[in-house]
PLY file of the C-alpha trace (Angstrom):
ply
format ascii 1.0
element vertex 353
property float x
property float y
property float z
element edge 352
property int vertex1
property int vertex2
end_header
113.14 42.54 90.15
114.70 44.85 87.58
111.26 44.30 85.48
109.20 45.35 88.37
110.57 48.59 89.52
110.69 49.07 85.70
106.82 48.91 85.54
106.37 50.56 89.14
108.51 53.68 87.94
106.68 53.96 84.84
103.15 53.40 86.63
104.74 56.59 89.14
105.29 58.30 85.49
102.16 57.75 84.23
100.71 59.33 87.47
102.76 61.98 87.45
101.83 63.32 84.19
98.32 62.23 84.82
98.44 64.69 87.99
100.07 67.30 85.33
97.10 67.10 82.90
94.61 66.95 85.42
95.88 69.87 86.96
96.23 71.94 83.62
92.54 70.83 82.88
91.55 73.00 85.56
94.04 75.78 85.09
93.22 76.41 81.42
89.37 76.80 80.89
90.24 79.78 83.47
93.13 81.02 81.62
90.93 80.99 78.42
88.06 82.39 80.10
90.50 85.78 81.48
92.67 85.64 78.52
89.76 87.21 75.93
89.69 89.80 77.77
91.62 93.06 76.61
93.16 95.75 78.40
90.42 98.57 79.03
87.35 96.71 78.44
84.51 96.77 81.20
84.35 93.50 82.71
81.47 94.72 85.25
79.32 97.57 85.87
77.16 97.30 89.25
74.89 100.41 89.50
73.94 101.99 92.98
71.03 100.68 95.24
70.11 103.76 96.24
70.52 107.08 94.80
70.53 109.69 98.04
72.91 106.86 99.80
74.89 104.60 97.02
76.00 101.67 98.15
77.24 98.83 95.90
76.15 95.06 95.99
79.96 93.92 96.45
78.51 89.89 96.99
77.12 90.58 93.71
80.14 91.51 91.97
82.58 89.13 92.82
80.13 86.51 91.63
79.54 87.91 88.87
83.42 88.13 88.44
83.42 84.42 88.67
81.20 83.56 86.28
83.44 85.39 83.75
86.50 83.40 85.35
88.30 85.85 87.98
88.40 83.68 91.40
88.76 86.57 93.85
88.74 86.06 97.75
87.10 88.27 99.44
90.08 89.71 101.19
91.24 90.66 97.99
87.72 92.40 96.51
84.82 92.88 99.25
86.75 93.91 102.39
89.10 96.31 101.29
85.69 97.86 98.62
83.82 98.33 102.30
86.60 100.26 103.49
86.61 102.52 101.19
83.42 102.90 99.79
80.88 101.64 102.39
81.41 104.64 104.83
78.80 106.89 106.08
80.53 110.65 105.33
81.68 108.97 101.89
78.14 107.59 100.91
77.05 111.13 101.62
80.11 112.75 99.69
79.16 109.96 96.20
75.73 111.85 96.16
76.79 115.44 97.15
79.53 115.20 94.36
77.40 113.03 91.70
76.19 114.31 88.30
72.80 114.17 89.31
73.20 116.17 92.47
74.85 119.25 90.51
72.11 118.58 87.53
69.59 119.53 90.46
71.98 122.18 91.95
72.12 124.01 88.38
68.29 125.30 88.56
68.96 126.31 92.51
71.70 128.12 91.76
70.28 129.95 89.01
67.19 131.04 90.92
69.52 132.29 94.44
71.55 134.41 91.85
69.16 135.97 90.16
67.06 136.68 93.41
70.14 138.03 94.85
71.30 140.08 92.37
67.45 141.60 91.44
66.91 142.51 94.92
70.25 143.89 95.61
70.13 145.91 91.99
66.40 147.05 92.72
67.46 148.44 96.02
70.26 150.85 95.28
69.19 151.42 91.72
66.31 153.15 90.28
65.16 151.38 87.00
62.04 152.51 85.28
61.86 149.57 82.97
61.75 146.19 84.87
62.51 144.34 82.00
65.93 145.64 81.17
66.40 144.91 85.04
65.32 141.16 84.91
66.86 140.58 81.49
70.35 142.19 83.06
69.66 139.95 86.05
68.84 136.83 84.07
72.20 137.16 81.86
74.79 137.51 84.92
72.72 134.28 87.04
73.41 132.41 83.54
76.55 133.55 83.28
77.82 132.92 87.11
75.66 129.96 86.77
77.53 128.11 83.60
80.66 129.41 85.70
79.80 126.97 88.50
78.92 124.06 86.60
81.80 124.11 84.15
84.05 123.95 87.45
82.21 121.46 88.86
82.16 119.55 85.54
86.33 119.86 85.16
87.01 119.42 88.72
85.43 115.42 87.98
88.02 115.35 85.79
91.07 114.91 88.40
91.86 113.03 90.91
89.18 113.12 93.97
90.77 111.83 97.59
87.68 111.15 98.90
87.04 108.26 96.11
89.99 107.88 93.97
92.71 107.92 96.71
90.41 105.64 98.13
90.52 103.10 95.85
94.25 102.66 95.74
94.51 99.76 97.84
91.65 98.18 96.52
93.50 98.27 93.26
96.43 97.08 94.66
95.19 94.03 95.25
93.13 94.12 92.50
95.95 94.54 89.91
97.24 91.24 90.62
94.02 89.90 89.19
94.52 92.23 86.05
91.62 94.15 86.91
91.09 97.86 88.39
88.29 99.97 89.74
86.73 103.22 89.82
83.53 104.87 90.35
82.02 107.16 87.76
78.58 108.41 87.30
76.75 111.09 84.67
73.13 112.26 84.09
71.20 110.79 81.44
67.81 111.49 80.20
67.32 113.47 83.48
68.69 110.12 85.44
71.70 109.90 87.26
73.50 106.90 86.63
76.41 106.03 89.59
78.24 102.69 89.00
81.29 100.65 90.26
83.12 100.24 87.24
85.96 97.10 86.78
88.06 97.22 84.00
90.64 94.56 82.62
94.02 95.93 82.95
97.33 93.72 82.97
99.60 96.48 84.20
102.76 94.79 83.55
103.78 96.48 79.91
102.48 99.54 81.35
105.18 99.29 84.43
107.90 98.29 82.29
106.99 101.26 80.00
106.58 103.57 82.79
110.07 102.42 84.78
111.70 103.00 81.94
110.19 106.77 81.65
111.25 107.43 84.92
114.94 105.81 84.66
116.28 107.43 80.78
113.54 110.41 80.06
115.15 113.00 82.14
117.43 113.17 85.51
115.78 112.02 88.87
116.31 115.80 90.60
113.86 116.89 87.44
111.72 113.89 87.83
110.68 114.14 91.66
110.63 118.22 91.34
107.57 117.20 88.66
105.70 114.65 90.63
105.68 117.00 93.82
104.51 120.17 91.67
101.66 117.95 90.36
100.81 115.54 93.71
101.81 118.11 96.17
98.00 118.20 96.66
97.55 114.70 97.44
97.85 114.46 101.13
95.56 111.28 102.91
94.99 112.02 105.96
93.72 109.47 108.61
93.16 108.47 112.44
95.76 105.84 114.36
95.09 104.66 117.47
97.78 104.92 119.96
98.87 103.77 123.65
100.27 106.05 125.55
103.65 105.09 126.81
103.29 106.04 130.13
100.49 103.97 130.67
101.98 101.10 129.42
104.62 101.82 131.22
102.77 101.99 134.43
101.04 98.70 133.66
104.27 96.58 133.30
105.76 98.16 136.51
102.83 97.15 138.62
102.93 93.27 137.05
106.59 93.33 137.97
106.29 94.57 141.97
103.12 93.10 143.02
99.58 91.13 141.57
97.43 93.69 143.12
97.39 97.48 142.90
98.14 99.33 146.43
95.27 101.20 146.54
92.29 99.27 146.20
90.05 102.23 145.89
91.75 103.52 143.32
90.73 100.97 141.07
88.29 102.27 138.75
89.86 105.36 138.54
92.68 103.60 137.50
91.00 101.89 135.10
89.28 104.51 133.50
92.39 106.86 133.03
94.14 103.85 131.52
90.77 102.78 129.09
91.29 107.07 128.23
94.51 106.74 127.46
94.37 103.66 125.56
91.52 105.18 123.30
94.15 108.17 122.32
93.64 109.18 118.57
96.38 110.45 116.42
96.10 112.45 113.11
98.70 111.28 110.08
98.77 112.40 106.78
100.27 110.25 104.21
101.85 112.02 101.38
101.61 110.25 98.03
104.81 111.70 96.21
106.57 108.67 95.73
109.68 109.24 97.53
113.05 109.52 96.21
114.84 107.33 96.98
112.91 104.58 96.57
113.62 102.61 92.91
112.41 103.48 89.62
110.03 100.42 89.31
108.62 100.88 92.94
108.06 104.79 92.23
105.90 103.47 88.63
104.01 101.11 90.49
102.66 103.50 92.77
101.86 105.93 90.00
99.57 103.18 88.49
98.22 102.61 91.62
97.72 106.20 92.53
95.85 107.22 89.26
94.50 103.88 88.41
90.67 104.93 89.62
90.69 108.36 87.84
91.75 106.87 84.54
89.46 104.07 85.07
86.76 107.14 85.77
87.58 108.95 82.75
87.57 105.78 80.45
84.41 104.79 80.71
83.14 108.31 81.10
85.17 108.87 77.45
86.82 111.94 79.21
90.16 110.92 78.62
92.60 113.58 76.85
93.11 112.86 73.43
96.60 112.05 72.06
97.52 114.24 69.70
101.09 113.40 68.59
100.25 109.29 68.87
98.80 107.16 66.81
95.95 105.10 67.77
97.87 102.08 67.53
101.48 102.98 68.68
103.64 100.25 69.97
103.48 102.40 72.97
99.60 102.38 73.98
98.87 99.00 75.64
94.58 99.74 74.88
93.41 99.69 72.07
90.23 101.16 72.81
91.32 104.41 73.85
94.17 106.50 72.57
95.95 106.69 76.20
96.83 104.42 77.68
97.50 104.37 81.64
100.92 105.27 81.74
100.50 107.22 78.93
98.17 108.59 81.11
100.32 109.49 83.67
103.27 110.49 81.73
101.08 113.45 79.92
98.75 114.49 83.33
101.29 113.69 85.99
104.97 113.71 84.70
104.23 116.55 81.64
105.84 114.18 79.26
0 1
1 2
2 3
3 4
4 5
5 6
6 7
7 8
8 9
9 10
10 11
11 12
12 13
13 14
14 15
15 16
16 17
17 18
18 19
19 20
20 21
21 22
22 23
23 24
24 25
25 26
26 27
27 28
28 29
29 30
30 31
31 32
32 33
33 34
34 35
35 36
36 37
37 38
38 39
39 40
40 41
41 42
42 43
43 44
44 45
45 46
46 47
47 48
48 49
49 50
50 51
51 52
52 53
53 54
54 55
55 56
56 57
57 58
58 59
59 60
60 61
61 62
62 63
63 64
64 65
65 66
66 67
67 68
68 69
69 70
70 71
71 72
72 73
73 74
74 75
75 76
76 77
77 78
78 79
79 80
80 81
81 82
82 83
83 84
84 85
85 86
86 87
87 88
88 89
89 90
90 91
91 92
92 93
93 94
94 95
95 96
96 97
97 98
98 99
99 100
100 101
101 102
102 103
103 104
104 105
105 106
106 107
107 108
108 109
109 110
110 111
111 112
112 113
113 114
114 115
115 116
116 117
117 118
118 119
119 120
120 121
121 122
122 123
123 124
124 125
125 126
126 127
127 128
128 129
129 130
130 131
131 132
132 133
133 134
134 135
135 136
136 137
137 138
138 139
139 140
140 141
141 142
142 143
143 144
144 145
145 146
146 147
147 148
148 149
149 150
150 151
151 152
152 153
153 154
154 155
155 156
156 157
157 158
158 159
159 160
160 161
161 162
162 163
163 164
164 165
165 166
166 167
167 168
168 169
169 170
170 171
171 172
172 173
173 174
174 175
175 176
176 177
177 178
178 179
179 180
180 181
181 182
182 183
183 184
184 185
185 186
186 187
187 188
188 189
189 190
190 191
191 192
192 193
193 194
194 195
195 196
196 197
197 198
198 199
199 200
200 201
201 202
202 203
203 204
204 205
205 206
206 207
207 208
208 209
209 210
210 211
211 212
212 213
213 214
214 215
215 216
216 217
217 218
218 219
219 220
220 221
221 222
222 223
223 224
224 225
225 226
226 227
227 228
228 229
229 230
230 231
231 232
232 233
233 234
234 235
235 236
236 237
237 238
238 239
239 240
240 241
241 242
242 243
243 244
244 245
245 246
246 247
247 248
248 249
249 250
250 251
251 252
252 253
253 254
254 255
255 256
256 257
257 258
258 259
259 260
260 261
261 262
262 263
263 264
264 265
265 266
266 267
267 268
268 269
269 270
270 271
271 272
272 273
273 274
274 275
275 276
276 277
277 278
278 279
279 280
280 281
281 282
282 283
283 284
284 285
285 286
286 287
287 288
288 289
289 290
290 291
291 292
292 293
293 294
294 295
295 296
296 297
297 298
298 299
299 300
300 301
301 302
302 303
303 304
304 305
305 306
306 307
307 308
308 309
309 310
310 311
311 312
312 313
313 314
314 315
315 316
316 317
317 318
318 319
319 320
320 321
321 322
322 323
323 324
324 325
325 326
326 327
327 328
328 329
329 330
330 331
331 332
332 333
333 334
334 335
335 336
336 337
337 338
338 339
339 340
340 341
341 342
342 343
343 344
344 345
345 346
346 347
347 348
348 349
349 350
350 351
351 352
């Protein structure tokens, strides 16, 4: 007897491990197939169906993010993408406030000013030489011309609600695949290129780094004074729908007293001031200052979060602000194929570090 649950326990063993190995088969060609991968490298780059209303091929993408080994459910990638991205006003905002759109804009602008400012000029001055008048005219359109664009080129440069804020939740679930996203877009050879940019990033050395920042660099008082001066301007606001108490109110007192209402002619009105009430909209705005009190670590993970999309924007764009006083290579910068990395990032934009 002895011998036989001997040789059952070791058959259960052999299983066991068998189970183990089996298991770790499948586990590791995935871990190999993520683990090549470094922090700030594209993984995918899906370009824009349509140029005067993008719209991304998210179906597309997240098979094309399994090919290269990321197994992402489609509560974690396409649903929370088509909230954000695949709206109406926002598809219309992508164009409106793409590189392409302002590369058209330039000429526009340069021909209203100059129309503008020759008839206004002509009128109330008398000019005997036209030329002096249209080369005058021609140097202050340039001028206010370059003016515009140069804003419009720097203002890309910072954080955009309408598509970075966006794209915070998308990269919060995101991030625990070690990937984040952001859309960027630029003009080249007269064609504007918009894409859907995802980027490997395994945030976790950049939270530790970042907690750290915010817990030893300088008091708390200082610390939250700096991230309001700087995200004071990041306000989300958005539409909740509410019930209005009184109706509900009304609704459980008439369940409790009787089945039917007393006034059976009075239904539909009933109904309908009820259906209005129901359909009640409510305006809150959602500040993004982390708050106070909340722990170091929770307050950095919400900074990566925040300005995840606009660093992924400026990566791949090259816009990112050189480091000056770091190395390429520090122990600090978790990418090596940029000189900032994102908390770096945010400690030099955001916290003034």
């Amino acid at each position: 007897m002895d011998e036989m649950e001997d040789k059952t326990s070791v058959h259960s063993d052999e299983s066991d491990v068998e189970d183990d190995l089996r298991r770790s088969s499948k586990i590791q060609p995935e871990n190999r197939r993520t683990s090549r991968w470094k922090n700030g490298q594209c993984v995918l780059a899906v370009p824009t169906s349509s140029v005067l209303s993008p719209r991304f091929d998210l179906s597309l993408c997240r098979a094309l993010l399994e090919r290269d080994g990321f197994q992402i459910p489609v509560a974690d990638f396409e649903t929370p993408l088509d909230i954000a991205l695949d709206v109406p006003s926002v598809r219309r905002y992508l164009f409106l406030n793409s590189s392409l759109f302002h590369f058209i804009m330039a000429p526009i602008i340069y021909v209203v000013i100059w129309c503008a400012g020759f008839s206004t000029l002509h009128m109330y001055l008398s000019v005997t030489d036209y030329w002096v008048l249209c080369l005058s005219v021609s140097l202050v359109s340039i001028f206010f011309t370059t003016f515009i664009i140069v804003i419009l080129h720097y203002s890309n440069k910072e954080i955009n609600i309408n598509i970075d804020v966006r794209l915070i939740q998308v990269n919060e679930r995101l991030s625990q695949h070690m990937l984040l996203v952001g859309v960027a877009d630029w003009v080249q050879n007269c064609t504007g290129t918009l894409q859907l940019f995802i980027v490997y990033w395994d945030t976790a050395r950049c939270l530790r780094t970042l907690t750290e920042t915010l817990e030893m660099s300088f008091a708390g008082d200082e610390a939250q004074k700096r991230l309001k001066k700087r995200m004071s301007h990041l306000v989300l606001v958005s539409e909740v729908m509410t019930h209005d108490p009184v109706a509900v109110g009304s609704s459980v007192n008439e369940g409790s007293d009787e089945e039917r209402p007393l006034l059976m002619n009075d239904e539909t009105g009933g109904s309908t001031s009820t259906s209005q009430r129901e359909d009640t909209k409510l305006t809150t705005n959602y500040i993004l200052v982390p708050d106070q009190k909340v722990p170091a670590q929770a307050k950095a993970l919400q900074l990566l979060l925040t300005y995840g999309a606009v660093y992924v924007k400026l990566l791949v764009s090259e816009k990112l602000p050189n480091s000056t006083h770091r190395p390429l290579h520090h122990r600090r910068n978790h990418c090596t194929t940029t000189s900032l990395c994102l908390c770096q990032y945010i400690k030099t934009k955001v916290l003034g570090l």
